[in-house]
C-alpha positions in Angstrom: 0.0 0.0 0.0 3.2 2.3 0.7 4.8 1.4 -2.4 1.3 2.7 -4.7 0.9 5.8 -2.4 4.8 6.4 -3.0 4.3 5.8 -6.8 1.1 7.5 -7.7 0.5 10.1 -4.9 4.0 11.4 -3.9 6.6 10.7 -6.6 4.3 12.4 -9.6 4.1 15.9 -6.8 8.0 15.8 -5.9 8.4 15.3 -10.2 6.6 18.6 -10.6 8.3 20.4 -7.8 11.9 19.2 -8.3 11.7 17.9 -11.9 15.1 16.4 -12.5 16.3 15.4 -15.7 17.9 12.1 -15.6 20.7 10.6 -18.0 21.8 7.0 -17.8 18.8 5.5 -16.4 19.2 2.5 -18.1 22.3 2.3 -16.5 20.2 0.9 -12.6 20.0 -2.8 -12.1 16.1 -3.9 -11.6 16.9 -6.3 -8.6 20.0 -7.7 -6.3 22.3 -5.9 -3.9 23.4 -2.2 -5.1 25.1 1.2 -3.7 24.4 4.0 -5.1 27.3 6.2 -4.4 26.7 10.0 -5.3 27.8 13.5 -4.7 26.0 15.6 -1.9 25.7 19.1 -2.5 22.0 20.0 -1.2 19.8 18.6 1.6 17.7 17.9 -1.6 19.8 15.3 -3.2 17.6 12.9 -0.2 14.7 13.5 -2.4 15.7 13.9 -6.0 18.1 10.7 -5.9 15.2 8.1 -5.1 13.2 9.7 -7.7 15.8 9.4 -10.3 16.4 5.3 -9.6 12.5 4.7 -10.0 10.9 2.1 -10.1 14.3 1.2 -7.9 13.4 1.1 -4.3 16.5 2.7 -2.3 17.1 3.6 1.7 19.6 5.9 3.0 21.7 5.7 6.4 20.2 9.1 7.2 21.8 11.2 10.2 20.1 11.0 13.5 19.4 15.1 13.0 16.9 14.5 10.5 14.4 12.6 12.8 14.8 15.0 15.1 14.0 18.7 14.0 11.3 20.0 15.7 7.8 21.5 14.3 5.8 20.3 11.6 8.6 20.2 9.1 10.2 17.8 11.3 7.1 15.7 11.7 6.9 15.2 7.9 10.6 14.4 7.1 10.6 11.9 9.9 7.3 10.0 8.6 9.2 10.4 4.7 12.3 9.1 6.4 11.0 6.7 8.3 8.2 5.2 5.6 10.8 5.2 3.3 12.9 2.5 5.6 15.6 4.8 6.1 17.9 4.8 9.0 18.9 7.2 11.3 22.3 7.0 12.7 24.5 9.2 15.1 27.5 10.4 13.7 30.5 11.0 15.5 31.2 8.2 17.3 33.0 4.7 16.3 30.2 2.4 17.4 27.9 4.6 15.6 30.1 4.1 12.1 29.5 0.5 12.8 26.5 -0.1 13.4 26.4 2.1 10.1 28.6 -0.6 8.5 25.9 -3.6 9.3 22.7 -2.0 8.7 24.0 -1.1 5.6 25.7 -4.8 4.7 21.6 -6.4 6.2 19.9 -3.9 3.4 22.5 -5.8 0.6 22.3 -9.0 1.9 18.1 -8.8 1.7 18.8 -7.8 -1.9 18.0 -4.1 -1.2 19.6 -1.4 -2.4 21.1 1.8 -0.7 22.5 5.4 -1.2 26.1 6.5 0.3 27.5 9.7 0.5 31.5 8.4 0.4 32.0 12.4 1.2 30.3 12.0 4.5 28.5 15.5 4.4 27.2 18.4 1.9 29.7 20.1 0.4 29.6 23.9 0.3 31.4 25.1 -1.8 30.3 22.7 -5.0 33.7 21.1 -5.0 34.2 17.2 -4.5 35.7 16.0 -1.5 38.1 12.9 -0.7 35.7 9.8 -0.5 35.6 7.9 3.7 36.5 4.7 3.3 33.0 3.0 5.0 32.3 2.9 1.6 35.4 0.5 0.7 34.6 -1.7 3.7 30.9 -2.3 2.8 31.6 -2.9 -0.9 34.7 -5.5 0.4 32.1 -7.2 2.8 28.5 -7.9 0.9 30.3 -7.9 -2.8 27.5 -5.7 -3.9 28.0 -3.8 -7.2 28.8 0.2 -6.8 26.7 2.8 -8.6 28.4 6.0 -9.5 25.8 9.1 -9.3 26.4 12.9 -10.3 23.8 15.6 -9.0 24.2 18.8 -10.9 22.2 21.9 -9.6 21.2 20.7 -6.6 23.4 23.5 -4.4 21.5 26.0 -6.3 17.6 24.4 -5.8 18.7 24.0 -2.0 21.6 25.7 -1.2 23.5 24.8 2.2 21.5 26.6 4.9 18.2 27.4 3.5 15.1 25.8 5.0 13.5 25.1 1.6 13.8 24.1 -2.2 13.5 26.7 -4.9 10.7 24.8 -7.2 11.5 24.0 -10.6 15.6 24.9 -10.4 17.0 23.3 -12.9 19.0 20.0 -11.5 20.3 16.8 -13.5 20.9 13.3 -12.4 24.0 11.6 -13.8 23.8 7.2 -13.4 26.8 5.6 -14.8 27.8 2.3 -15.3 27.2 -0.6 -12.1 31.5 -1.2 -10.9 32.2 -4.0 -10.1 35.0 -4.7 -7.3 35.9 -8.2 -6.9 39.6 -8.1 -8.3 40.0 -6.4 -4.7 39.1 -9.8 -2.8 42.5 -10.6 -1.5 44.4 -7.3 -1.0 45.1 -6.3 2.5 42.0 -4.7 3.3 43.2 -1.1 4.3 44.4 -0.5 0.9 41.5 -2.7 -1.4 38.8 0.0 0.9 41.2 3.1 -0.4 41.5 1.9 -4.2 37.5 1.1 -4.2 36.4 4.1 -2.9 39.1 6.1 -4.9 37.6 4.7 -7.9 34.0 5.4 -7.1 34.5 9.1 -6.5 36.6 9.0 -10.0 33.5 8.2 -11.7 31.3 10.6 -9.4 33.6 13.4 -10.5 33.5 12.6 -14.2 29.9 12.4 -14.0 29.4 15.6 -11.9 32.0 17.7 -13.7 33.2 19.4 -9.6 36.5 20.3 -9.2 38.3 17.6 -7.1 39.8 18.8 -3.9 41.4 15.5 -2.9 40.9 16.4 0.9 38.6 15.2 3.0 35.5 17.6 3.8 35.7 18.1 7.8 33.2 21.3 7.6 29.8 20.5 9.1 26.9 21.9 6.8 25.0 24.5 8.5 
């Protein structure tokens, strides 16, 4: 019943609001374990990512923050969240970043498919930052195949610190080609979760078009 709300009611509303033009989506596998690794720029990716992968069911490890803002704003995103199967996590801590680690393996081990943020937070000033390697070590332990995603235009729809989306801002979706990572099985495992995630922003940035900084991005969003 979720699913046919999501589908008929919601997605066609968030496609006239957001509208994003998609390339490559003939590019997302119909079924079996998938991360879909993309760029963050706006609060707004959260929403405009699962309606580019339709019909493609995907959660997110959300941050605990989400579910928690007050007022009637917060009421809706934690019902959207929340009906959507996402999961809220605390960042900041190492047993958070694990449990992180095997929510994320259970969703690709039921066949499910999930979206991953290897920059950890939004960027603000529309450059790429250097990929966290959570992203390596989930890819290492389900096997699951990586899906490289570019958001353009997000930052200006939603830009870092404003409550609410500018409707019908021009933003595109960029899917590339499923990676596969298995030549990676018997490397020492520090340096096979460096490589992979390497790789997966590589084809982030090509499909995005930021400038690279190659450092990781340690400035909380506002």
């Amino acid at each position: 019943m979720f699913d046919t709300f999501m589908h008929r009611v919601v997605a066609p509303i968030l496609w006239l609001l957001l509208h994003p033009r998609v390339e490559g989506a003939h590019n997302v596998p119909h079924t079996g374990p998938l991360i879909v690794a993309s760029n963050h720029l706006s609060f707004v990716d959260s929403f405009i990512i699962p309606l580019a992968l339709l019909p493609r069911r995907v959660t997110f490890i959300a941050k605990a923050e989400y579910f928690e803002q007050p007022g009637l704003r917060g009421r809706a995103l934690r019902w959207f969240f929340s009906s959507l199967g996402h999961v809220p996590i605390r960042r900041g801590t190492g047993r958070a970043a694990l449990g992180a680690l095997d929510q994320s393996v259970e969703i690709l081990e039921a066949g499910n498919a999930f979206v991953i943020y290897p920059e950890g937070t939004r960027s603000q000033d529309g450059r790429l930052y250097r990929g966290r390697t959570g992203l390596g070590a989930v890819v290492l332990r389900s096997g699951a195949a990586v899906l490289p995603v570019g958001v353009v235009g997000s930052d200006k729809m939603q830009p870092v610190g404003r409550s609410w989306p500018t409707p019908f801002a021009r933003v595109v979706v960029r899917i590339g080609e499923p990676m596969e990572f298995g030549q990676y099985a018997g490397d020492p495992p520090g340096r096979a979760r460096r490589e992979i995630t390497d790789e997966v922003v590589q084809a982030i940035q090509k499909l995005s078009g930021q400038e690279y900084t190659g450092t990781y991005n340690d400035r909380a969003p506002a």
